[in-house]
HTML snippet that shows the backbone in 3Dmol.js (N, CA, C, O; Angstrom):
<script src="https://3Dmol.org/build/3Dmol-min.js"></script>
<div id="view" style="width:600px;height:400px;position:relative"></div>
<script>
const pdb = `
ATOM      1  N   UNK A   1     133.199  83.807 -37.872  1.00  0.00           N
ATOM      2  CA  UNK A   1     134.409  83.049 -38.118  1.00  0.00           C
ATOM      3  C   UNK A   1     134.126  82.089 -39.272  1.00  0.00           C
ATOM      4  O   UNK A   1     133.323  81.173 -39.096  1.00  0.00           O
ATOM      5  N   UNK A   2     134.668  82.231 -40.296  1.00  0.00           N
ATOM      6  CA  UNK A   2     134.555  81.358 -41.601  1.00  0.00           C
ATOM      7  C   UNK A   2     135.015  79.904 -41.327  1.00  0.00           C
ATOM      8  O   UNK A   2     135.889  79.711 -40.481  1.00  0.00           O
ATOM      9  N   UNK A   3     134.513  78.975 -41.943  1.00  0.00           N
ATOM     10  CA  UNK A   3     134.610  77.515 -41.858  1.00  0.00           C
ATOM     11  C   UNK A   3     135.873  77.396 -42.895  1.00  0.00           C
ATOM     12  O   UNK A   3     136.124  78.219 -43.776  1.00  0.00           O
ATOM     13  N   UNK A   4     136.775  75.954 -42.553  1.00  0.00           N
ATOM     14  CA  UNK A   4     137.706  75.693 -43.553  1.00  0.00           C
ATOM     15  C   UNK A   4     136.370  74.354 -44.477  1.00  0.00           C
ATOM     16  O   UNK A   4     135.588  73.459 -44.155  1.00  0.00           O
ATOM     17  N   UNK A   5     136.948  75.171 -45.906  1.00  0.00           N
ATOM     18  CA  UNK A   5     136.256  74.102 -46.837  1.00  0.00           C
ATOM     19  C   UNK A   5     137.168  73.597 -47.351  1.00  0.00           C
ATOM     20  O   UNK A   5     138.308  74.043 -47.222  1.00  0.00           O
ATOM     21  N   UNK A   6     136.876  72.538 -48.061  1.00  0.00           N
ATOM     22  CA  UNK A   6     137.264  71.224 -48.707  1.00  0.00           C
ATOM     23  C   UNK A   6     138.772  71.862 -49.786  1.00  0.00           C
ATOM     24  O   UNK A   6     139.652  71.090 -50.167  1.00  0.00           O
ATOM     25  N   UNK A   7     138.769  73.124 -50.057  1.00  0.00           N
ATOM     26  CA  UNK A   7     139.942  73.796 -50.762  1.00  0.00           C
ATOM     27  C   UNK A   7     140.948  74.064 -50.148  1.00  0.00           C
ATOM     28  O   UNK A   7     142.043  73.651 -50.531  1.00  0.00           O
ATOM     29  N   UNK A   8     140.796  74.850 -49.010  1.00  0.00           N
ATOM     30  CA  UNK A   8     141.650  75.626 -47.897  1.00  0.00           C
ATOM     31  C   UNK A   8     142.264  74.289 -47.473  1.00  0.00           C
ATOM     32  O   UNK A   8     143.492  74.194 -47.480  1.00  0.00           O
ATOM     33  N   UNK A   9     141.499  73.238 -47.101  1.00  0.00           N
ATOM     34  CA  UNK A   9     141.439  71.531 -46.106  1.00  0.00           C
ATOM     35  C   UNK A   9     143.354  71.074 -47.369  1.00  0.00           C
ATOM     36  O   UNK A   9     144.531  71.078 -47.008  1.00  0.00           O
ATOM     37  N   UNK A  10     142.865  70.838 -48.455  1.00  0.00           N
ATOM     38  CA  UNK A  10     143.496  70.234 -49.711  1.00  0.00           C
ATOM     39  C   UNK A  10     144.787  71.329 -49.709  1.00  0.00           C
ATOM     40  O   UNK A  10     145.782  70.642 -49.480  1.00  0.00           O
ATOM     41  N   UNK A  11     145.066  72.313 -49.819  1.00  0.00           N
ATOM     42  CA  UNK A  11     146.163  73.518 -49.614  1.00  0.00           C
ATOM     43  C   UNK A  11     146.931  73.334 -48.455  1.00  0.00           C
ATOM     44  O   UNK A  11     148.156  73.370 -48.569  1.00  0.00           O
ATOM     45  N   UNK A  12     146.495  73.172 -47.525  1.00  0.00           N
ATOM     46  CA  UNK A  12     147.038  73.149 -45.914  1.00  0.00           C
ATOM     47  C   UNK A  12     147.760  71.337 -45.915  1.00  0.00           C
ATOM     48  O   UNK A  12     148.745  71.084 -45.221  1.00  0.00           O
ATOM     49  N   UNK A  13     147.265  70.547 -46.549  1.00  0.00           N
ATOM     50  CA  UNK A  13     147.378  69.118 -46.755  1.00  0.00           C
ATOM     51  C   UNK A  13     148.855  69.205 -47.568  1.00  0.00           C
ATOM     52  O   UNK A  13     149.907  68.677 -47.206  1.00  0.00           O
ATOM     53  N   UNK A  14     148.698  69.767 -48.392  1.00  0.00           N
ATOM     54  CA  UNK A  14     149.728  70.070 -50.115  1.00  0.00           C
ATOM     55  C   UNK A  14     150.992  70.810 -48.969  1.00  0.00           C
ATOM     56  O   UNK A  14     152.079  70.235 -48.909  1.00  0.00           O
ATOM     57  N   UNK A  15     150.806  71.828 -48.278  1.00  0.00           N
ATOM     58  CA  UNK A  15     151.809  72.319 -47.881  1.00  0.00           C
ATOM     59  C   UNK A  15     152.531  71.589 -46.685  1.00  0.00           C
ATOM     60  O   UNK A  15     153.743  71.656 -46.482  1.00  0.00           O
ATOM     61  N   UNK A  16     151.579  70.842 -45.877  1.00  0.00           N
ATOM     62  CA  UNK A  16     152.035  70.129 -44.981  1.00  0.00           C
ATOM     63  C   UNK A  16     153.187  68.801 -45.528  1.00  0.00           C
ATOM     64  O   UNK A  16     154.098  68.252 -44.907  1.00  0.00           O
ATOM     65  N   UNK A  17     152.665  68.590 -46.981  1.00  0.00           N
ATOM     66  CA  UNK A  17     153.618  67.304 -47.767  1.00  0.00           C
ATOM     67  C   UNK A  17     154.793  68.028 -48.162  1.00  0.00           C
ATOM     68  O   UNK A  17     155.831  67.489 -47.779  1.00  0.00           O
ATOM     69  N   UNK A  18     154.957  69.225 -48.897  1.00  0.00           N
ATOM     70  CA  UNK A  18     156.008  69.596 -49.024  1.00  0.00           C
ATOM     71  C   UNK A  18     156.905  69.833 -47.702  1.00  0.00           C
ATOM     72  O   UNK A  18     158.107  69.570 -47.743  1.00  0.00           O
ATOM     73  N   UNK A  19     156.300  70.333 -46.526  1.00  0.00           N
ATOM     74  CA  UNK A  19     157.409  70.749 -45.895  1.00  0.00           C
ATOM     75  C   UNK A  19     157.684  69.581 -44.952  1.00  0.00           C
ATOM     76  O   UNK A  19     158.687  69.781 -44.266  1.00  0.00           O
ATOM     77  N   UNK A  20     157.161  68.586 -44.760  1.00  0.00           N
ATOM     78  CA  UNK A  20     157.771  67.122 -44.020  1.00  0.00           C
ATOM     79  C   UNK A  20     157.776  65.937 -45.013  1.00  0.00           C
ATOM     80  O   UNK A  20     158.231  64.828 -44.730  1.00  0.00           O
ATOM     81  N   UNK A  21     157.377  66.181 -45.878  1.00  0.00           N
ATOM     82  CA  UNK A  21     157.840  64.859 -46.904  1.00  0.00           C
ATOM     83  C   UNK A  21     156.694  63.586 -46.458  1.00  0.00           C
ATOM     84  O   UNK A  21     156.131  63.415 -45.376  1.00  0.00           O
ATOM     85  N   UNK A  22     156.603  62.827 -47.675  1.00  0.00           N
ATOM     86  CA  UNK A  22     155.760  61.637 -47.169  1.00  0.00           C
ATOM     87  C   UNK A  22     156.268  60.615 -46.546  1.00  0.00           C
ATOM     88  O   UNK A  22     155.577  59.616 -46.748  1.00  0.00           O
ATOM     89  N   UNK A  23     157.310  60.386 -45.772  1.00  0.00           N
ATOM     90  CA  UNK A  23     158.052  59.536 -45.046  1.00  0.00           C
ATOM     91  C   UNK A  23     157.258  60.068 -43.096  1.00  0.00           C
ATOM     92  O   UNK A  23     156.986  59.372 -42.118  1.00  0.00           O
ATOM     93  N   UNK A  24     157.189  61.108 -43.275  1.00  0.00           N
ATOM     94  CA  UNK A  24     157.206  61.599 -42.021  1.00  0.00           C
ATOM     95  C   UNK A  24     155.399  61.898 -41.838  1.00  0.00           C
ATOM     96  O   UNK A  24     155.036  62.170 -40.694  1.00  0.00           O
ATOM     97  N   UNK A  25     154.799  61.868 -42.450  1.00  0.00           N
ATOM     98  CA  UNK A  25     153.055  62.019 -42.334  1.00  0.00           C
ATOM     99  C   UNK A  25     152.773  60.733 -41.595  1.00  0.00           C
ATOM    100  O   UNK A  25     152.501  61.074 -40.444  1.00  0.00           O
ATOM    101  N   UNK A  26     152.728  59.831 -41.667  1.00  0.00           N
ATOM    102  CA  UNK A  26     152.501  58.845 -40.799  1.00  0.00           C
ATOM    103  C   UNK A  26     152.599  59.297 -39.515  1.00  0.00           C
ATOM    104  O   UNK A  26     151.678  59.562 -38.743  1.00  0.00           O
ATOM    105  N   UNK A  27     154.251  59.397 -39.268  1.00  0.00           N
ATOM    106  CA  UNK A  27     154.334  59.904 -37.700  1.00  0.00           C
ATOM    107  C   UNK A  27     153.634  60.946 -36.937  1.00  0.00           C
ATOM    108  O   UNK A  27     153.322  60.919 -35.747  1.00  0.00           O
ATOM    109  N   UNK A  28     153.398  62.045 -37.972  1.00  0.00           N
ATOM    110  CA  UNK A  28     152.450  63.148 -37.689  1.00  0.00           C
ATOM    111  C   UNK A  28     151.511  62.685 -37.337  1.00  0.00           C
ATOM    112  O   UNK A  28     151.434  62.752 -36.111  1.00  0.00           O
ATOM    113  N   UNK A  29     150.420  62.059 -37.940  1.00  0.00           N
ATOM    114  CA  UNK A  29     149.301  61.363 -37.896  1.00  0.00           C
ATOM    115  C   UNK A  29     149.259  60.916 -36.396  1.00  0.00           C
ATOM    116  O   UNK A  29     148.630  61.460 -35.488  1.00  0.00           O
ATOM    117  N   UNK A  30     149.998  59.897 -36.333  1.00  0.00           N
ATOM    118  CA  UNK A  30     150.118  59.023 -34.972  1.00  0.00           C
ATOM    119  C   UNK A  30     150.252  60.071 -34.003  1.00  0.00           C
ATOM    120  O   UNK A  30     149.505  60.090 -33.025  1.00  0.00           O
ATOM    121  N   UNK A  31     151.279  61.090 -34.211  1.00  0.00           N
ATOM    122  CA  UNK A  31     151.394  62.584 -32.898  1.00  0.00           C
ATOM    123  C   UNK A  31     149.908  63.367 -32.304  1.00  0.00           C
ATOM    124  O   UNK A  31     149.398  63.766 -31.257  1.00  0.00           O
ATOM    125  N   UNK A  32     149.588  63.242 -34.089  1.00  0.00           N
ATOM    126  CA  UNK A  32     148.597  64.108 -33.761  1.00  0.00           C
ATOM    127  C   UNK A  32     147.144  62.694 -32.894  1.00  0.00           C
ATOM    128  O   UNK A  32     146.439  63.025 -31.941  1.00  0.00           O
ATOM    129  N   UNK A  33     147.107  61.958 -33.238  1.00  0.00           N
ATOM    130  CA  UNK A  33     146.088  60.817 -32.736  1.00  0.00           C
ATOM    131  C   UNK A  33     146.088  60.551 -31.324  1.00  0.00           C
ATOM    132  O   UNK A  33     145.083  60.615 -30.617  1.00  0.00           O
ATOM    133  N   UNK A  34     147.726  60.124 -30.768  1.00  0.00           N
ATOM    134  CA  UNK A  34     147.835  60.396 -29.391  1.00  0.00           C
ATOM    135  C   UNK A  34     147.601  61.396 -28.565  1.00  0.00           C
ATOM    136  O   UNK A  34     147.243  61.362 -27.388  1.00  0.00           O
ATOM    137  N   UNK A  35     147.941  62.745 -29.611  1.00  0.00           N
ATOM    138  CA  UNK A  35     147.678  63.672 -28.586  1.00  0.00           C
ATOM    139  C   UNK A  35     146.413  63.866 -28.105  1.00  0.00           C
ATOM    140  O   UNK A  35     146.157  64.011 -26.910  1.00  0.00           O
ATOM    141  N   UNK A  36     145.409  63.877 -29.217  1.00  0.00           N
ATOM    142  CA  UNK A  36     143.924  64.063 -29.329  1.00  0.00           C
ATOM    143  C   UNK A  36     143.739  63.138 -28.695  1.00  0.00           C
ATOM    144  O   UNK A  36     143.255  63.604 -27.664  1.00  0.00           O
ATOM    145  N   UNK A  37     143.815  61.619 -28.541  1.00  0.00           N
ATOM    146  CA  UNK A  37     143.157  60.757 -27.670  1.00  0.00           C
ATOM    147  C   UNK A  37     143.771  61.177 -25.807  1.00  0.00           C
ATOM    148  O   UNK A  37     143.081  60.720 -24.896  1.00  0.00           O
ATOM    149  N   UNK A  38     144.790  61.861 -25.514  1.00  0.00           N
ATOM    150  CA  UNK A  38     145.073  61.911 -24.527  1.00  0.00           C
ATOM    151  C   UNK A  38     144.495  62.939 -23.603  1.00  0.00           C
ATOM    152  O   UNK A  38     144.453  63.146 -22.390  1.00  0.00           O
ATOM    153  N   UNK A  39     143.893  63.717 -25.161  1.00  0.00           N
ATOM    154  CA  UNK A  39     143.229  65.433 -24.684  1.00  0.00           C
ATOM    155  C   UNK A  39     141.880  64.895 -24.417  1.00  0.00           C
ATOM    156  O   UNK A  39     141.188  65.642 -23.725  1.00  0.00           O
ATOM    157  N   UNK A  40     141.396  63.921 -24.744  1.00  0.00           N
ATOM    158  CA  UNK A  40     139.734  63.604 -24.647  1.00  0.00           C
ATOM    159  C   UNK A  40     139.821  62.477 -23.195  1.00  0.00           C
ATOM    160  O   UNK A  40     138.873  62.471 -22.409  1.00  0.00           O
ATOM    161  N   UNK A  41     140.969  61.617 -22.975  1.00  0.00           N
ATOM    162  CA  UNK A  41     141.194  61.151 -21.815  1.00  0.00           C
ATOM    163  C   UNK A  41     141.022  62.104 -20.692  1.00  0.00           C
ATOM    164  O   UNK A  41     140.101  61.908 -19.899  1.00  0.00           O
ATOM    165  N   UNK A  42     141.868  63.179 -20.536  1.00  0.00           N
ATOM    166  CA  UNK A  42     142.082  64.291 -19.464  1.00  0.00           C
ATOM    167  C   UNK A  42     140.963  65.017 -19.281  1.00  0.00           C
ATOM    168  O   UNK A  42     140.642  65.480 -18.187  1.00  0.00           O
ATOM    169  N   UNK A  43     140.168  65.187 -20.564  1.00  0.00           N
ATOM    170  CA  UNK A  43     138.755  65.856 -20.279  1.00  0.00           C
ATOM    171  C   UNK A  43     138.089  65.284 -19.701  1.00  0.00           C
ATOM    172  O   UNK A  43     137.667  65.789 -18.661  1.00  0.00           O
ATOM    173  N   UNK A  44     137.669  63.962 -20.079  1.00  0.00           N
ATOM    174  CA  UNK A  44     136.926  63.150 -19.476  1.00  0.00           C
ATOM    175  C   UNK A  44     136.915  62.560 -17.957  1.00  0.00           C
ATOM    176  O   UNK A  44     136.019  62.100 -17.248  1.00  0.00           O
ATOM    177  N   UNK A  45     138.585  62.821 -17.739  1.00  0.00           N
ATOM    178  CA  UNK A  45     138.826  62.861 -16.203  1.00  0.00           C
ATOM    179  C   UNK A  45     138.554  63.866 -15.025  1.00  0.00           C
ATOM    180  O   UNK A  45     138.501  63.865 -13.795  1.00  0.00           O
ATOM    181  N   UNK A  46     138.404  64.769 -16.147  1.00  0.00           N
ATOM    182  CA  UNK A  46     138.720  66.113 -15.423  1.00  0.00           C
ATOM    183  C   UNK A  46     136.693  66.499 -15.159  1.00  0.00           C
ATOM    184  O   UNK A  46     136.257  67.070 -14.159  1.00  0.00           O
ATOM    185  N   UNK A  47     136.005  66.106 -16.082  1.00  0.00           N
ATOM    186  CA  UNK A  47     134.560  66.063 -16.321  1.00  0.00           C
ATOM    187  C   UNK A  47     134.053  64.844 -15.241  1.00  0.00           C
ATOM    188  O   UNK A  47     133.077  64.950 -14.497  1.00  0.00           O
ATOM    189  N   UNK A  48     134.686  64.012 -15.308  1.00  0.00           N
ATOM    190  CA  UNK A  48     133.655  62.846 -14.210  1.00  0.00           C
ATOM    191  C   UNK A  48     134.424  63.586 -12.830  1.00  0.00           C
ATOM    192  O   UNK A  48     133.692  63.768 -11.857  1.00  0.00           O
ATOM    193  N   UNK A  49     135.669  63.955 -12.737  1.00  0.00           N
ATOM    194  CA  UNK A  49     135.824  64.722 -11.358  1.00  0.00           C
ATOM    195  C   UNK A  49     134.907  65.561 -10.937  1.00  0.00           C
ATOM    196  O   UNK A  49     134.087  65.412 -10.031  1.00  0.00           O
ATOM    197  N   UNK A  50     135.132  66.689 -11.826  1.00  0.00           N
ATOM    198  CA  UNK A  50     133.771  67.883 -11.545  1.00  0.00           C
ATOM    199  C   UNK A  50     132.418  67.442 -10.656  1.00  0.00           C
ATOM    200  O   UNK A  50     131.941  67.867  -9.603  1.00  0.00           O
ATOM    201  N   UNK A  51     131.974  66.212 -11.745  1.00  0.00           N
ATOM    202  CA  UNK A  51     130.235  65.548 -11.022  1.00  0.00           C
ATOM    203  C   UNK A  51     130.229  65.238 -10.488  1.00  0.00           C
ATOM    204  O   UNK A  51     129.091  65.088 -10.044  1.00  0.00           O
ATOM    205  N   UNK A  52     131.567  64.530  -9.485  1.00  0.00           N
ATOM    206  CA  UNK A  52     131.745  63.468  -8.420  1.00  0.00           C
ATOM    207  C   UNK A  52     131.746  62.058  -8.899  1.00  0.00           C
ATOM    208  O   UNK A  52     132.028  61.139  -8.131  1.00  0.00           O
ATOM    209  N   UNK A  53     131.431  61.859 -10.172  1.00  0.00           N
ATOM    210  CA  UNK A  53     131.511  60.536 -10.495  1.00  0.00           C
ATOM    211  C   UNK A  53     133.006  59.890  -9.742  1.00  0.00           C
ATOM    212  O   UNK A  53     133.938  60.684  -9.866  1.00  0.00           O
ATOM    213  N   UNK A  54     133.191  59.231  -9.361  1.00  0.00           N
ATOM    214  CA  UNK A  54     134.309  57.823  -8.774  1.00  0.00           C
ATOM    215  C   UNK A  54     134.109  56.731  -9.534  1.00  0.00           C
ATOM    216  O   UNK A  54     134.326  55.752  -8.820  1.00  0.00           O
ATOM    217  N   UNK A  55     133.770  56.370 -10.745  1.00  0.00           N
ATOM    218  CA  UNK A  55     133.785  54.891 -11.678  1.00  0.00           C
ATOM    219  C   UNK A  55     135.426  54.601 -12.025  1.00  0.00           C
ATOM    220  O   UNK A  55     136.235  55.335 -12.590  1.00  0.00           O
ATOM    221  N   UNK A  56     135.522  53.801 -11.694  1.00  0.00           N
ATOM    222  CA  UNK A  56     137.406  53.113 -12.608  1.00  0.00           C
ATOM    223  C   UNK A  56     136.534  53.229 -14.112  1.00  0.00           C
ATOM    224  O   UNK A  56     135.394  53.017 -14.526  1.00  0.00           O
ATOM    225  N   UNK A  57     137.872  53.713 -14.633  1.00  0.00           N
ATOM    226  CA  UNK A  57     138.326  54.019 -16.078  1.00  0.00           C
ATOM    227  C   UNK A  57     137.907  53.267 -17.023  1.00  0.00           C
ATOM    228  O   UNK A  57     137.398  53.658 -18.074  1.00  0.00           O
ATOM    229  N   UNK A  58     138.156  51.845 -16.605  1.00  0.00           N
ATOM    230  CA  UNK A  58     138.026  50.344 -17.046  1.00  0.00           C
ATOM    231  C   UNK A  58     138.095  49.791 -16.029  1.00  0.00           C
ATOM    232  O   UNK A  58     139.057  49.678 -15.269  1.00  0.00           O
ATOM    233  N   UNK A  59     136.303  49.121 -15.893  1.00  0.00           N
ATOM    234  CA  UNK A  59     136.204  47.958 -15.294  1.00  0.00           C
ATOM    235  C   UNK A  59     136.868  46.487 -15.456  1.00  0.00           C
ATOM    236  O   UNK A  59     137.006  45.836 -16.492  1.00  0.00           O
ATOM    237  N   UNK A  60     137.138  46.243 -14.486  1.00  0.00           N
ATOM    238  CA  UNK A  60     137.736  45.012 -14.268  1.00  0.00           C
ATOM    239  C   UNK A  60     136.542  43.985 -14.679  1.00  0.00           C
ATOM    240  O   UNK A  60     135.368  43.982 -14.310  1.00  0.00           O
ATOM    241  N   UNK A  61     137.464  42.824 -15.859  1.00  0.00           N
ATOM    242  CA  UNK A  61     137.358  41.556 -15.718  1.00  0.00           C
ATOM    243  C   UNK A  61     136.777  40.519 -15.010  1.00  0.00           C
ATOM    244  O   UNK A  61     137.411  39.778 -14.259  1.00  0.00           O
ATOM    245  N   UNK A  62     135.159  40.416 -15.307  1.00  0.00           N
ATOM    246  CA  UNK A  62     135.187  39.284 -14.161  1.00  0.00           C
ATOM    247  C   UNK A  62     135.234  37.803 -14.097  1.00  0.00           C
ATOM    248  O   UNK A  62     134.523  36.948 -14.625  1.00  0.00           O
ATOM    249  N   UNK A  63     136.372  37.719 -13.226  1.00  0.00           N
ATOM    250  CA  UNK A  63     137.252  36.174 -12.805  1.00  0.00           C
ATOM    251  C   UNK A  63     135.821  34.971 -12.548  1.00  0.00           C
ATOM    252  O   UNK A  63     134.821  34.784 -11.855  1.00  0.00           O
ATOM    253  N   UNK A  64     136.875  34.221 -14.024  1.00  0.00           N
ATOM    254  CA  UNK A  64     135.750  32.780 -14.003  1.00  0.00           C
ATOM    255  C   UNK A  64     136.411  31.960 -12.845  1.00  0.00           C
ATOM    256  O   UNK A  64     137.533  31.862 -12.347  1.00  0.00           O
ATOM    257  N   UNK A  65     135.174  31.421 -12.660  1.00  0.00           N
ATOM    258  CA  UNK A  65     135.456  30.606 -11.253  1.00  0.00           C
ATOM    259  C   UNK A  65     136.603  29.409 -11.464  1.00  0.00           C
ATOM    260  O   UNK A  65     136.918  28.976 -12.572  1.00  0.00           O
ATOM    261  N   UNK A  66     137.114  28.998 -10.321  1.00  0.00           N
ATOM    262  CA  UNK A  66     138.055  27.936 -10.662  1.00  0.00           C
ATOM    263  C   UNK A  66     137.636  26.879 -10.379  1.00  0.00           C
ATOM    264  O   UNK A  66     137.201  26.798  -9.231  1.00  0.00           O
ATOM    265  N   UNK A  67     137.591  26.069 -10.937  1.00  0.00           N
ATOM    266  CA  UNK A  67     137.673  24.788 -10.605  1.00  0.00           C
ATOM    267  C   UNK A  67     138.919  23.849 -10.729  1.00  0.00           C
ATOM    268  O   UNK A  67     139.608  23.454 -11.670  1.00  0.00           O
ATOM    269  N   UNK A  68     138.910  23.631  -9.134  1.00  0.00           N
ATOM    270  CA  UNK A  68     140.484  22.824  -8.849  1.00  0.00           C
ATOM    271  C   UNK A  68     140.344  21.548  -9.252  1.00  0.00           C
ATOM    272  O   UNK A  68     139.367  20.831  -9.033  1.00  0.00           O
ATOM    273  N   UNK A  69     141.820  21.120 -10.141  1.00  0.00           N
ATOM    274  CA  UNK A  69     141.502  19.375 -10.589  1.00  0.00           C
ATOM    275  C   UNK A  69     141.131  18.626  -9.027  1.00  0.00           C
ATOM    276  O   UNK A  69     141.071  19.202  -7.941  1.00  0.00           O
ATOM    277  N   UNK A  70     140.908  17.143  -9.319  1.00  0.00           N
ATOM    278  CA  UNK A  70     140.434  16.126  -8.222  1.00  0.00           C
ATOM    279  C   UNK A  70     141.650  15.718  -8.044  1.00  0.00           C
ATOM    280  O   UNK A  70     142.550  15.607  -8.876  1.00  0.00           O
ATOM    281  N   UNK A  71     141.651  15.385  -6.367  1.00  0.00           N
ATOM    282  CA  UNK A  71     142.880  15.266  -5.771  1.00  0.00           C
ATOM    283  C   UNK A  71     143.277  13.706  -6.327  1.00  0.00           C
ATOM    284  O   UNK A  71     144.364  13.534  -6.878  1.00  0.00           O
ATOM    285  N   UNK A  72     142.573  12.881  -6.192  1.00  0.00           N
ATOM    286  CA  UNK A  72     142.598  11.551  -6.540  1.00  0.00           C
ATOM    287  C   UNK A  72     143.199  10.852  -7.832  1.00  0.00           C
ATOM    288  O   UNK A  72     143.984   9.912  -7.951  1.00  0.00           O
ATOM    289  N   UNK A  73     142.367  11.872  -9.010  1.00  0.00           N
ATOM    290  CA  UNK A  73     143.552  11.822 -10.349  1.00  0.00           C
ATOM    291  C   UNK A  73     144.603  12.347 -10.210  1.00  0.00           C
ATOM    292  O   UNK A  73     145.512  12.083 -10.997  1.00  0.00           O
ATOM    293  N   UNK A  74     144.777  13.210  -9.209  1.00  0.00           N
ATOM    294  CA  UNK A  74     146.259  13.820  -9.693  1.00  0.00           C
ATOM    295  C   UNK A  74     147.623  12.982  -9.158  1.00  0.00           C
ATOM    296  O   UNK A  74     148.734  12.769  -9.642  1.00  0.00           O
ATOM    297  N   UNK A  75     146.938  12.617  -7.888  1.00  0.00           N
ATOM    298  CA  UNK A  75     147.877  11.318  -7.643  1.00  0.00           C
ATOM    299  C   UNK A  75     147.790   9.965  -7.838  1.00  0.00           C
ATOM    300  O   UNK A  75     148.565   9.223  -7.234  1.00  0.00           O
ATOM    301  N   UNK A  76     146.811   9.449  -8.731  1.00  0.00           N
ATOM    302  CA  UNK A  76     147.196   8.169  -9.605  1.00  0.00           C
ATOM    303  C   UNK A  76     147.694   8.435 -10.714  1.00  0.00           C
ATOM    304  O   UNK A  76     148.108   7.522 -11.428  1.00  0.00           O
ATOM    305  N   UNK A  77     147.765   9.770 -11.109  1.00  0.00           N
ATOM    306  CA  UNK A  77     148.576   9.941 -12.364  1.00  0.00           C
ATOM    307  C   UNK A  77     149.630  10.082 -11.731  1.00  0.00           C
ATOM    308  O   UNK A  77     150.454   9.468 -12.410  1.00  0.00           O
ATOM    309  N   UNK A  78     150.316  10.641 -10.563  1.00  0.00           N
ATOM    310  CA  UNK A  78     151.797  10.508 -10.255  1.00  0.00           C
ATOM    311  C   UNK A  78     152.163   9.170  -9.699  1.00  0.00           C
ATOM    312  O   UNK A  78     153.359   8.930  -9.533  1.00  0.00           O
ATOM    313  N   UNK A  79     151.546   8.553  -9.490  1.00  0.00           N
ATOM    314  CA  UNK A  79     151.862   6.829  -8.936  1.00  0.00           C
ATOM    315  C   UNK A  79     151.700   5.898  -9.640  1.00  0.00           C
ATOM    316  O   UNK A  79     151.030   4.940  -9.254  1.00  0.00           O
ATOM    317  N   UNK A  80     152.314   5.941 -10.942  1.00  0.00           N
ATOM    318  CA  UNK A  80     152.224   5.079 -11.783  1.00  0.00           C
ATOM    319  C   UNK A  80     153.089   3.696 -11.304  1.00  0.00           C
ATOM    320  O   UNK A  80     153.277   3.339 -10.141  1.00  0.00           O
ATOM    321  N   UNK A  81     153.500   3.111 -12.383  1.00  0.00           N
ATOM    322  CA  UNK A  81     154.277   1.753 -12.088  1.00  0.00           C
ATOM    323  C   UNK A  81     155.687   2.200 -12.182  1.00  0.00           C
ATOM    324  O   UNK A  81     156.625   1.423 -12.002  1.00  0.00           O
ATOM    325  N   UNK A  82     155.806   3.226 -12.413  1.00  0.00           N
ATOM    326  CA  UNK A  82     157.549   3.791 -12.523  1.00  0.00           C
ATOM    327  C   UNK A  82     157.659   4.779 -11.257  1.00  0.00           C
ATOM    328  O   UNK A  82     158.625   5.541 -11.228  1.00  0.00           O
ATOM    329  N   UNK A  83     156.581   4.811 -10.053  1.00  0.00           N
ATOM    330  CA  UNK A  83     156.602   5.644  -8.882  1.00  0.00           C
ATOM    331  C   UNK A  83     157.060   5.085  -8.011  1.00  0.00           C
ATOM    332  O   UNK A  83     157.372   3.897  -8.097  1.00  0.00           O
ATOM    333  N   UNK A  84     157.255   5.962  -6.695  1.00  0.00           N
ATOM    334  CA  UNK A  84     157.856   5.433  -5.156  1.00  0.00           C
ATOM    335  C   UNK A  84     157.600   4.525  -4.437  1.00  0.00           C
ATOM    336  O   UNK A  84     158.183   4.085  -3.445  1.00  0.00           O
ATOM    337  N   UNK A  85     155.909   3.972  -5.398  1.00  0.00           N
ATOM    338  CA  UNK A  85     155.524   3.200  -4.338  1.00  0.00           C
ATOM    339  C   UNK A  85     155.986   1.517  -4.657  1.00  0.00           C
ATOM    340  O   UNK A  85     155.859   0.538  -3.921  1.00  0.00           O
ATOM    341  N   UNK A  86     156.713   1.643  -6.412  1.00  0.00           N
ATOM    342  CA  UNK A  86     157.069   0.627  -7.054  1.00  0.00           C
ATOM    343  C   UNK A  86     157.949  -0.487  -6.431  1.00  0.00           C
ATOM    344  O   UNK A  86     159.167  -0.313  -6.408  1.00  0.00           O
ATOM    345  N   UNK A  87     157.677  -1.056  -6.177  1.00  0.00           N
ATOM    346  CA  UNK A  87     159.038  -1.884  -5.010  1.00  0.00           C
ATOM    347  C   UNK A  87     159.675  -3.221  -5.795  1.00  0.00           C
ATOM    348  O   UNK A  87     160.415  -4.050  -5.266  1.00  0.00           O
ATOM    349  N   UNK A  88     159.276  -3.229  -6.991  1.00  0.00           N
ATOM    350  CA  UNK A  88     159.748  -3.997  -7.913  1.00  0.00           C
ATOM    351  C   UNK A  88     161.227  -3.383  -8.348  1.00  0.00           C
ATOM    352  O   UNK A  88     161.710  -4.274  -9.046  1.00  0.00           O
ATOM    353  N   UNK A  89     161.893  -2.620  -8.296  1.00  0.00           N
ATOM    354  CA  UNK A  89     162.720  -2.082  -9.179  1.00  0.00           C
ATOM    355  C   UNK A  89     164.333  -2.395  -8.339  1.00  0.00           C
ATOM    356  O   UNK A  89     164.748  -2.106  -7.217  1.00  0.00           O
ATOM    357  N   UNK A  90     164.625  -2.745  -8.906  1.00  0.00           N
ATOM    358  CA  UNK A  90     166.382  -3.403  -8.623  1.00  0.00           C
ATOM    359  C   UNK A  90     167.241  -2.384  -8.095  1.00  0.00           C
ATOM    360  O   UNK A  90     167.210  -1.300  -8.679  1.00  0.00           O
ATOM    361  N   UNK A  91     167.979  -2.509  -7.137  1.00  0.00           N
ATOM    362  CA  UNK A  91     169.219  -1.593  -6.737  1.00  0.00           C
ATOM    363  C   UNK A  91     170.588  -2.249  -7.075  1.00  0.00           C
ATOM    364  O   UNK A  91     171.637  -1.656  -6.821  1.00  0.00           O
TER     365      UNK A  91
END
`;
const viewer = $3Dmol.createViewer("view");
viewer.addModel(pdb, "pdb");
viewer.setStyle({}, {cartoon: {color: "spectrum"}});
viewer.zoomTo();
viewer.render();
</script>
């Protein structure tokens, strides 16, 4: 089976521009990119099935710890001099 060289590659390119125009090669591109990335996804699914592999696809993220604010600032910042506990304030 003969290899495509760099001539045949440039001909097949030339004819592909004439018959969709350069407006529309982009989109091709992108068709053809998704498809190929979706064909190497499915293999690869279909290949770790075969071995028994069970790994997620993409590992999860691992969650930085939390640290909860202090209870103490959070309510002297809500009890200021304009708060409930203000008993200065006129009715």
């Amino acid at each position: 089976m003969p290899n495509i060289g760099p001539g045949e590659l440039i001909l097949v390119l030339v004819i592909v521009l004439i018959l969709f125009g350069p407006g529309k090669l982009p989109d091709i591109g992108n068709a053809i990119g998704r498809g190929v990335r979706e064909f190497r996804k499915a293999s690869n699914s279909l290949e770790d099935t075969i071995r028994g592999d069970d790994k997620p696809a993409a590992p999860a993220a691992p969650a930085a710890p939390a640290t909860p604010a202090p209870q103490a600032e959070a309510a002297a910042s809500t009890t200021g001099s304009n708060g409930p506990a203000d008993s200065t304030s006129s009715n």
